[in-house]
N, C-alpha and C positions, 0 to 999 in steps of 0.2 A: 597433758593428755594428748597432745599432737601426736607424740610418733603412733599412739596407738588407733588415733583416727587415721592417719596415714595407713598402717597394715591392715586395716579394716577393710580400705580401698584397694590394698592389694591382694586380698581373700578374697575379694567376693567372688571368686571362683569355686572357694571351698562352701559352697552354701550351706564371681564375679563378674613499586608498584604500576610506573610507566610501563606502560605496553603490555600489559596482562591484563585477561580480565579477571573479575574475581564473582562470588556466589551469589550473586544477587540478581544474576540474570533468568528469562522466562528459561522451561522446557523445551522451548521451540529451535533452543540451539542444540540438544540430544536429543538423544533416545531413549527410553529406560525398559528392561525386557526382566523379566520374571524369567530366571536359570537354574533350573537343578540339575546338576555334576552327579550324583549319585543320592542314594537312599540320606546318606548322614547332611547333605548341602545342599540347602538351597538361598540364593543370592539375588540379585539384580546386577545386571549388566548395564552400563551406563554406554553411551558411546555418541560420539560429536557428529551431530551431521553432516554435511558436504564435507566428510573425508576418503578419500577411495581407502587408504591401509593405515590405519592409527598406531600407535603402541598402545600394548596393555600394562594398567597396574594392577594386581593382586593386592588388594586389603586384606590384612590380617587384625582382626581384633585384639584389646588389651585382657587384661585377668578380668575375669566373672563370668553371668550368665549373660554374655553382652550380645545383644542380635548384630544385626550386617549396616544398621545405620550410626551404629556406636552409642546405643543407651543400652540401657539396665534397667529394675526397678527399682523407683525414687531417686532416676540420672536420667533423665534427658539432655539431650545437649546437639544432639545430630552431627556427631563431629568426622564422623567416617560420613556421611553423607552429603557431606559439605565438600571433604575433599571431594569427592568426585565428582560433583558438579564443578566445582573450582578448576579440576582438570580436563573434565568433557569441553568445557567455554573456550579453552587453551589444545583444545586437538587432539585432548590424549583420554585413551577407552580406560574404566575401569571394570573391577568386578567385586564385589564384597558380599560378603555371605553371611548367615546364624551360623555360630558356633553349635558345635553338634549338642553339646548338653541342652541346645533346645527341643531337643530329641529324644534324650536318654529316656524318658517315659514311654515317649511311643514305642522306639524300639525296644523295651526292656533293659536297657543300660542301666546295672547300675555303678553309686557311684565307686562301690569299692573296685571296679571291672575297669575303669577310665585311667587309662595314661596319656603322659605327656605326648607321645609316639603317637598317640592318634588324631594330636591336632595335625603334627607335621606329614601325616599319614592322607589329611585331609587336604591341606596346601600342594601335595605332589598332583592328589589326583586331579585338584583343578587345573596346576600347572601340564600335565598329561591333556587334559581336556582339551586345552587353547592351543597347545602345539599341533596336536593332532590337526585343528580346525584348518588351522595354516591363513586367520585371516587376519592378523597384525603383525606387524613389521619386528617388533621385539616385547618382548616380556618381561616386567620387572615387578619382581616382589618386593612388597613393603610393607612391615611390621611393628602395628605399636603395641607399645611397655615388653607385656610377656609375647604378646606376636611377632616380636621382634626376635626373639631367639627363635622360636618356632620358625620365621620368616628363614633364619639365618643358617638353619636344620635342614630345611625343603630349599634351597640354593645352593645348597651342596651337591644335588640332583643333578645331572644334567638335564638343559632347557631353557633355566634362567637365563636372563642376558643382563640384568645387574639387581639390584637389594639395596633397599632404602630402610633404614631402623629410624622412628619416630619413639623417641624417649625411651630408650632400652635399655635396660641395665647389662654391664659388665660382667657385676660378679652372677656367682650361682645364687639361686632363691636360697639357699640355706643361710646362706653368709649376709644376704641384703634383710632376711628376717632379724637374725640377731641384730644386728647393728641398728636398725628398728626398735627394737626391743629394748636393747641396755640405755638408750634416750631415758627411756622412761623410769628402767630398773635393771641395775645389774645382777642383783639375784634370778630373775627372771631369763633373761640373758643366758644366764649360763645353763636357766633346765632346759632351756629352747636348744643350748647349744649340745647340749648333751643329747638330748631326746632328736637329734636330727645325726651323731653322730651311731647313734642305736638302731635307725632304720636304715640309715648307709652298710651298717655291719649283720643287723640279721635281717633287718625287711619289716621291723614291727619295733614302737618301742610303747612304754606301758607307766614309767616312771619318769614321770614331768608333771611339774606346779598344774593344779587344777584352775587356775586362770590361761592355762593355755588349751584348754581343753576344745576350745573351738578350733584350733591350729591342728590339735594332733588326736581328733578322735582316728579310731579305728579306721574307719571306714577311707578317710583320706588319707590315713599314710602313704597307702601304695602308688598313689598320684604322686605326694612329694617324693618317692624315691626313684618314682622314675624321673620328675623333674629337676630334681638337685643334681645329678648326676652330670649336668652338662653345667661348662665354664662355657659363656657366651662369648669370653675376649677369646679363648682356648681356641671355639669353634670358627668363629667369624676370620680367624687366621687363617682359617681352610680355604676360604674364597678367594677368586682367582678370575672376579668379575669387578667390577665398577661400583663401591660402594659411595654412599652416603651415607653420615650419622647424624642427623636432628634431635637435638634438645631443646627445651626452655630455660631461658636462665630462672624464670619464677615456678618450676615445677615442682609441688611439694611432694610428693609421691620416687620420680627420679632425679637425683639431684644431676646438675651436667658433669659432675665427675664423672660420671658413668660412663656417660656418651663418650670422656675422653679416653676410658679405657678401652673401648671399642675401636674408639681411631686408634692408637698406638699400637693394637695389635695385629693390626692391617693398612703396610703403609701404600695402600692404592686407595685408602678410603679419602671420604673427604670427609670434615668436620663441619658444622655449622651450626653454632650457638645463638637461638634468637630471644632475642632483645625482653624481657615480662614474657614472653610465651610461658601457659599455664603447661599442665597435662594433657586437657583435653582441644589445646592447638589455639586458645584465645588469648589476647594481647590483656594485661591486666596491670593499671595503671595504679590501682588502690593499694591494699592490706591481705593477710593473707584471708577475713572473712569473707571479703571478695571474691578472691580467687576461688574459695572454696562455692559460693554462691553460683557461681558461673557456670559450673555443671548441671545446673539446671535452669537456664537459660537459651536455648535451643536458636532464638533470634541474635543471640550475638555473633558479629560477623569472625572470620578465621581470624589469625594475626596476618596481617598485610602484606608480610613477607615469605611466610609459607607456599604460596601456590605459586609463584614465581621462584623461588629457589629448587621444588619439585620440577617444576617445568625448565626450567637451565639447566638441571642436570641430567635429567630425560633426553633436551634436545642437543646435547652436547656431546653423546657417545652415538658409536656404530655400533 
């Protein structure tokens, strides 16, 4: 039943060390500022003290209804929140925000109305935001799992000045679904692969196994066709800045193949595969009940080499 707890964790959208310091330090080394970019964004702005011009990073969150510190409900874990203190202690400003579905009720959103297009819709205007301000030296987006194509979508843009992908996949969600899937059951597999080839071709499909009925009600189709539509390696080839690709090698959700198809399709990226790194960026020494425990564990520290490999490659370009 793994892979099907694995794409459980990828739905929850469809209702989802020398010389660094690292997270453990007071507040008294940042700042932290309550920022809304517009009606659909609101974030916190992190940013290091006694710095006259920082660089910014753009946090993109993963799949679900994930807020701006990287939980969910029944996921604590504060892993977007960590980076950025991890990077404020180290010189460099962040900004991470709620995904807008923490909104869709207020504004009337619903979910059949929500595309892909308006995460990365979302990513421009904060990127728009920070340029305008003109009060950091460079901006770099960085996106985990699905923020990661999103990220990869909105640095296409001019304004970026490079793109960090934290556990992102390669292929398109269509393709990383099935292969999920036939883990468990080939039969199943192929209604998935059919009933995704259905809304690619009319925009709706109606005729898929009722075990997948959490994947393909109605109402979400028109999300996955606008999200299947992009190849991540396809897109991320488009870029023509400074990448980075971060995986885990213990990450049960992307495995680091992925990560490598994202290097090879961009050969200005750079790769970096670390060591037990889970998903949600923790060093895990155990099993995989472990690892899976971890996500809600909030107190456990990054893996050790995360925020120094962030920060090397941050202060390494112009």
């Amino acid at each position: 039943m793994r892979s099907f707890k694995i794409l459980s964790m990828l739905f929850l959208l469809i209702f989802s060390q020398l010389g660094y310091s690292q997270e453990k330090s007071t507040d008294a080394i940042y700042t932290e500022t309550e920022l809304s970019i517009n009606k659909f964004i609101d974030g916190t702005l992190t940013q290091p003290k006694n710095s006259m011009k920082s660089d910014l990073v753009i946090l993109i969150q993963g799949s679900g209804p994930v807020d701006r510190n990287g939980n969910a409900n029944m996921m604590k874990n504060d892993a977007s929140k960590k980076i950025a203190h991890g990077l404020a202690q180290n010189g460099i400003a962040s900004y991470r925000y709620d995904k807008r579905i923490f909104k869709m009720q207020q504004l009337g959103i619903q979910e059949k109305d929500l595309s892909f297009q308006d995460f990365v819709t979302d990513v421009d205007s904060i990127l728009s935001y920070f340029k305008k301000k003109k009060d950091f030296q460079k901006i770099i987006i960085a996106g985990h799992s699905e923020g990661s194509l999103i990220g990869i979508l909105a640095a296409q843009q001019e304004g970026a000045d490079a793109f960090i992908s934290l556990a992102g996949a390669g292929k398109s969600i269509d393709s990383i679904v099935v292969e999920q899937i036939s883990k468990q059951s080939e039969g199943l597999a192929q209604s998935a692969r059919e009933s995704f080839d259905e809304i690619k071709a009319t925009g709706t499909s109606t005729n898929f196994n009722p075990l997948l009925a959490s994947i393909f009600r109605p109402s979400v189709q028109p999300f996955l066709g606008s999200w299947m539509q992009y190849d991540p390696a396809h897109e991320i080839s488009k870029l023509n800045i400074p990448i980075l690709v971060i995986n885990g090698s213990f990450d049960l959700q992307v495995d680091e193949n992925e990560a490598a198809l994202l290097h090879n399709a961009n050969p200005q990226s750079k790769l970096v595969i670390l060591e037990n790194m889970n998903h949600i960026f923790r060093k895990i020494d155990g099993d995989a009940l472990e690892n899976t425990k971890a996500y809600n564990i909030p107190q456990l520290s990054l893996h050790p080499e995360l925020i120094p490999t962030l920060v090397d490659f941050i202060n390494t370009f112009e």
